[in-house]
C-alpha positions in Angstrom: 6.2 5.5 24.5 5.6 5.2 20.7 3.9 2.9 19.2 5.8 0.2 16.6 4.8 1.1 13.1 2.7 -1.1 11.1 3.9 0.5 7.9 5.3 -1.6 5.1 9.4 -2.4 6.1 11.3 -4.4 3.6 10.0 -7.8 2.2 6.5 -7.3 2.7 7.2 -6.8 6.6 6.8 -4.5 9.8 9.6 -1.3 9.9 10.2 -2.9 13.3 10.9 -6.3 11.8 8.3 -8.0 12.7 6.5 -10.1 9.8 2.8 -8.0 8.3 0.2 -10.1 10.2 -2.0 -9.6 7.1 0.8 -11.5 4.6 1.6 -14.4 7.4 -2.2 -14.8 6.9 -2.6 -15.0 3.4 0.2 -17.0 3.2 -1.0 -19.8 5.5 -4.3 -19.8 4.2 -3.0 -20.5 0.6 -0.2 -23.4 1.8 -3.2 -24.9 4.2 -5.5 -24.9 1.4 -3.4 -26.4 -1.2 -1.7 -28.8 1.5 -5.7 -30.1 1.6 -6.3 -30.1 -2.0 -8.7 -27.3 -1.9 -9.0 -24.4 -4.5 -10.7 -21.8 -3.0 -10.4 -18.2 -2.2 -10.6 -17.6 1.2 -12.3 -14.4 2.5 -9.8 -14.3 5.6 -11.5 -10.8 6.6 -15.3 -12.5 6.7 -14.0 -15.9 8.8 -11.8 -13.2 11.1 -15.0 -11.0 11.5 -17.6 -14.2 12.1 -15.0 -15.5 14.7 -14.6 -12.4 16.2 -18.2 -12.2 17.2 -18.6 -15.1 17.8 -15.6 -14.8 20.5 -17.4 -11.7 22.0 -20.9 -12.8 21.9 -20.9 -16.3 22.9 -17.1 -16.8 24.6 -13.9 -16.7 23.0 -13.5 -20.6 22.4 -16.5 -20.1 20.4 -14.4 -18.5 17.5 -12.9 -21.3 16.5 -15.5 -23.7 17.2 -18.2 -21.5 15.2 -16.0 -20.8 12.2 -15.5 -25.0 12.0 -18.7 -25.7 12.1 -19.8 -23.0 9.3 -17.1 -24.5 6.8 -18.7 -27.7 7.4 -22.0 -26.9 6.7 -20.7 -24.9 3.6 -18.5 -28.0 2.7 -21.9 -30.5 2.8 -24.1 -27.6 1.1 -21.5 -27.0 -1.6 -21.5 -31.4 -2.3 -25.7 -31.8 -1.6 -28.3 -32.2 -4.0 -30.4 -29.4 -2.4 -27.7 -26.8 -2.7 -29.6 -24.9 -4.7 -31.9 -23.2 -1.7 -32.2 -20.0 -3.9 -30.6 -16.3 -3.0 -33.0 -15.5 -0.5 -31.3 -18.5 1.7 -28.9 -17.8 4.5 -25.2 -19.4 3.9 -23.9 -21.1 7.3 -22.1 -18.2 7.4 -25.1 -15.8 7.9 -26.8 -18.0 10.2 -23.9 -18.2 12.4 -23.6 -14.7 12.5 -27.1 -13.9 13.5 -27.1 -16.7 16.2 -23.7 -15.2 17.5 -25.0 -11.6 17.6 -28.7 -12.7 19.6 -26.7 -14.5 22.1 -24.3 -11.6 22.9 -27.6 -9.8 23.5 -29.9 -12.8 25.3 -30.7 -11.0 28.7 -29.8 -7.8 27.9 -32.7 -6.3 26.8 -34.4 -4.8 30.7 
């Protein structure tokens, strides 16, 4: 059995039909944002790669959780006075991703 190919069909989408997962993404991300007044540029691969750790470190309801709570603490960082922690600071971003990774290896160290 083959698989379906990925490769770029017409409009943008799969040869199979199906719409490129990557586009549908982009694509939401923009018409979310802008249906929330928001003008940012989303790293979609970054938020995909923090949930997915999160999902496999801690439990998959986690993903969505963890990458909430990271945009909030960004959201309140980006509007407080003491934003400016300096470079060597973690963003919510990394600190979620460190806590994500040591959980998924809590108690497996022998």
């Amino acid at each position: 059995m083959t698989e379906p190919s990925t490769a770029g069909g017409p409009e943008g989408g799969r040869q199979d039909g199906a719409p490129d997962q990557d586009a549908v993404l982009r694509t939401w991300c923009t018409e979310l944002a802008q249906a929330l007044g928001l003008e940012i540029d989303v790293d979609i691969d970054a938020v995909l790669g923090l949930a997915g750790v999160a999902a496999h470190s801690v439990v998959r309801p986690a993903a969505p959780l963890t990458t909430y709570l990271v945009g909030y603490a960004a959201g309140l960082a980006a509007t407080s006075a003491d934003a400016e922690l300096g470079p060597e600071a973690e963003t919510p971003g990394q600190i979620a991703l460190r806590l994500a990774k040591a959980h998924g290896t809590a108690g497996t160290e022998g």
